[in-house]
C-alpha positions as CSV (number, residue, x, y, z in Angstrom):
1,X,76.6,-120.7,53.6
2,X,79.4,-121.1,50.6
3,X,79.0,-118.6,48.2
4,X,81.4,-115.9,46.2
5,X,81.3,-112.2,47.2
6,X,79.8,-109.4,45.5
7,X,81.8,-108.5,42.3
8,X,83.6,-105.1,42.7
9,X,81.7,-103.6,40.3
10,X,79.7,-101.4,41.8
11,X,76.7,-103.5,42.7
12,X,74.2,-101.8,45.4
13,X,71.8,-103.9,45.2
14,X,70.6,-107.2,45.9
15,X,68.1,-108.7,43.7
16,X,65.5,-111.9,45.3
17,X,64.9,-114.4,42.5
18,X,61.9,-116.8,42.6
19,X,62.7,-120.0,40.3
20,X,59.9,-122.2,39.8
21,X,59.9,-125.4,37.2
22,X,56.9,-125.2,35.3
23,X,54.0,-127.7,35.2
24,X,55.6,-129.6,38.5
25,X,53.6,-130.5,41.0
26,X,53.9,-129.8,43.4
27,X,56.1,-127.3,42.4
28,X,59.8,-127.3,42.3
29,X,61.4,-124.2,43.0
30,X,64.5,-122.2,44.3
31,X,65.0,-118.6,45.7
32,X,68.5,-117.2,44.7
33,X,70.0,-113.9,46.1
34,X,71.9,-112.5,43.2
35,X,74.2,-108.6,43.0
36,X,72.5,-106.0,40.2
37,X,75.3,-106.4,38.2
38,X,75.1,-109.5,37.3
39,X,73.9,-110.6,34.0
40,X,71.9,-113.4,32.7
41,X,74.9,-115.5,32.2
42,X,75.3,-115.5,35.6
43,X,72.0,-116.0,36.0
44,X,72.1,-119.2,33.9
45,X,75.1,-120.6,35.7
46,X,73.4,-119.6,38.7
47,X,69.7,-121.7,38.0
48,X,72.2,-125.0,37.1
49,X,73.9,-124.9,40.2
50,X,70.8,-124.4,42.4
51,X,68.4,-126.5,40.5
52,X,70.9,-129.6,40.2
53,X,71.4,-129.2,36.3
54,X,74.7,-129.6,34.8
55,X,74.9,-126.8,31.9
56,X,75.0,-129.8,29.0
57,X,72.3,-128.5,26.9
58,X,71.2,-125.2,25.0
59,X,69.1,-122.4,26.9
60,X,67.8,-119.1,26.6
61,X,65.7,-116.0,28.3
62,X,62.7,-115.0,27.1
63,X,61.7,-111.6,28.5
64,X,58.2,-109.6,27.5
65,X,59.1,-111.7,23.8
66,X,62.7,-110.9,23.3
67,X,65.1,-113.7,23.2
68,X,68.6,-113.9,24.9
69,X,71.2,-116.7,25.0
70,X,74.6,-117.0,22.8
71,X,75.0,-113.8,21.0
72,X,75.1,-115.5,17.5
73,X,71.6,-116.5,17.6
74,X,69.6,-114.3,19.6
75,X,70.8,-111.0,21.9
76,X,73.5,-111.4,23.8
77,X,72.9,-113.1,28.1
78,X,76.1,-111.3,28.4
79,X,75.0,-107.7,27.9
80,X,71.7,-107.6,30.2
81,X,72.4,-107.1,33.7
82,X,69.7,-107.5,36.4
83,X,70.0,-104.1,37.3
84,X,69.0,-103.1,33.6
85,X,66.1,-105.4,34.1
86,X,64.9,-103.5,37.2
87,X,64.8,-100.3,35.4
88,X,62.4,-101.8,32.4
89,X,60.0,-102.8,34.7
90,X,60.3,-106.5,33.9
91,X,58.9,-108.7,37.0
92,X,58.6,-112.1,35.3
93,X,60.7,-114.0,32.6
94,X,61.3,-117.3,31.8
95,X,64.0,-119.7,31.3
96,X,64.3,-123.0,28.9
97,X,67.1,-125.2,29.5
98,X,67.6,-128.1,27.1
99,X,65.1,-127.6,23.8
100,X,64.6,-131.7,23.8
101,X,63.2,-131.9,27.2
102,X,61.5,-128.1,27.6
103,X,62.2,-127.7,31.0
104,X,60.4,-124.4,31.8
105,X,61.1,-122.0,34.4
106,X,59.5,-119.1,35.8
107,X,61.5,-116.3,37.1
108,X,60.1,-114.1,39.6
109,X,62.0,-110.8,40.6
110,X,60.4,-110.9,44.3
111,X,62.7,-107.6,46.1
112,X,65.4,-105.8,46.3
113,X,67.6,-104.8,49.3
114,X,70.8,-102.9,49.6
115,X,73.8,-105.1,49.2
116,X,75.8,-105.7,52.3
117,X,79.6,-104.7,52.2
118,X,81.7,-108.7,51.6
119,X,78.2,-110.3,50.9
120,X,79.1,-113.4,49.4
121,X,76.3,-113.6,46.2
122,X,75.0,-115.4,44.2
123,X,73.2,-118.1,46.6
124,X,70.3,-120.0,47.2
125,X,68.6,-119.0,50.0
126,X,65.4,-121.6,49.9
127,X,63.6,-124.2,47.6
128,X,61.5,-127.3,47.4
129,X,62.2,-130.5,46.4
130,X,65.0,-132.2,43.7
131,X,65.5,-131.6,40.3
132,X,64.9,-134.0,37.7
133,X,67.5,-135.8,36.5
134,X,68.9,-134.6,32.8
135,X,67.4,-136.3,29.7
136,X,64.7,-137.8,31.6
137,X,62.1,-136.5,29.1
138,X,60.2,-133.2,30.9
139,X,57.9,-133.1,33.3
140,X,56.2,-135.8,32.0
141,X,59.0,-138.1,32.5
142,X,60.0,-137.2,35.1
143,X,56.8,-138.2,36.3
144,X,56.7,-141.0,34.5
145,X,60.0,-142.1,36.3
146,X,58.6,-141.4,39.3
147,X,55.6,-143.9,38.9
148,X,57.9,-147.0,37.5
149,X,60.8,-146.2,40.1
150,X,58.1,-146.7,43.0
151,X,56.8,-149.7,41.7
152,X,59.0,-152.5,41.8
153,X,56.8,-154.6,39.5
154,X,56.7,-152.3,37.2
155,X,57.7,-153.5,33.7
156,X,60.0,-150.7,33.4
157,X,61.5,-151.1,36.5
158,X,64.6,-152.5,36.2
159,X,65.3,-150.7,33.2
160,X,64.6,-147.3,34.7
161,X,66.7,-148.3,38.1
162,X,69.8,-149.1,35.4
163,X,69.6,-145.6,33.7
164,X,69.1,-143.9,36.8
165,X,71.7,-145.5,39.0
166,X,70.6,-143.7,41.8
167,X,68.4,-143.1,44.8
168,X,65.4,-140.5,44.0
169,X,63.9,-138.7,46.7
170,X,61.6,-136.4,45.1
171,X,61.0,-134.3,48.2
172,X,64.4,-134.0,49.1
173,X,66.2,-130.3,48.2
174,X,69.6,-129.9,49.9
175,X,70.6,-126.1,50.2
176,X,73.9,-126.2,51.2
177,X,74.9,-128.8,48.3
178,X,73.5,-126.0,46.5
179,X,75.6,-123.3,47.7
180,X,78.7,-125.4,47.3
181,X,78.2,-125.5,43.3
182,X,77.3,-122.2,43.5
183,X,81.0,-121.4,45.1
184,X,82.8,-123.6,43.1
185,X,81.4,-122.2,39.4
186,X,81.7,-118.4,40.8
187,X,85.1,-118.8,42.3
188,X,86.5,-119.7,39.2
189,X,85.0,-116.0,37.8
């Protein structure tokens, strides 16, 4: 699988991350291997590439009530590594990724595991079905979308197959496009 090795910083461990979409079902979710020493930038850039997003809207972490995204609004993503996270105890969080739409994720810290010596990280190991498309309007749009784009007669339709301007397959998840954004936006660290 394409993916960028373990930064030579010391990492030892291997953290197993559970992201699930909220209030899809069924659910949408990815499993992402990521080093300790990464931080929840990282993270971030690491949910776009596996989910299918493309990074053009505000997020943040909320973790046991404390927020972190840009350092001049909340605490700084940059700082918090997921080896500090494993240390406080923290076992859930969640992610919000574009404040217009709320999409909602869950993070689940499932296990840890040593790291292996040139083990290329971060990178999706598993998941379940596609991402909805930016600015579709949430879950409930997406939803929405779903019901007028299989429905020909639809009085939406034609409108909806316009903005879209693609094929949807809700059930389809394709891992190994995943790991080839998650190589391209880590080889460029």
């Amino acid at each position: 699988m394409a993916k960028t090795a373990i930064p030579k910083t010391g990492a030892s461990t291997v953290v197993s991350l559970k992201v699930t979409l909220r209030d899809t079902k069924p659910p949408i979710w990815r499993r992402l291997l990521m080093a300790n020493t990464m931080t929840l930038t990282d993270q971030h850039m690491a949910i776009q590439g596996a989910m299918g997003w493309y990074d053009a809207h505000l997020h943040l972490f909320d973790i046991d009530g404390r927020q972190y995204a840009d350092p001049r609004t909340v605490d700084d993503e940059r700082r918090l590594t997921l080896r500090a996270l494993l240390k406080s105890g923290v076992l859930r969080f969640a992610y919000m990724y574009d404040f217009g739409d709320n999409w909602e994720h869950v993070i689940a810290i499932e296990k840890t595991r040593p790291a292996i010596n040139g083990e290329n990280l971060p990178a999706c190991t598993a998941g379940k079905r596609a991402c909805p498309p930016e600015d579709c309007g949430g879950t409930w749009g997406y939803q929405h979308l779903l019901k007028v784009l299989a429905d020909p007669s639809h009085p939406e339709y034609e409108e909806q197959r316009e903005w879209i301007d693609e094929e949807i397959d809700p059930e389809a998840f394709d891992i190994d496009l995943a790991n080839t954004v998650l190589k391209a936006e880590f080889n460029r660290k």
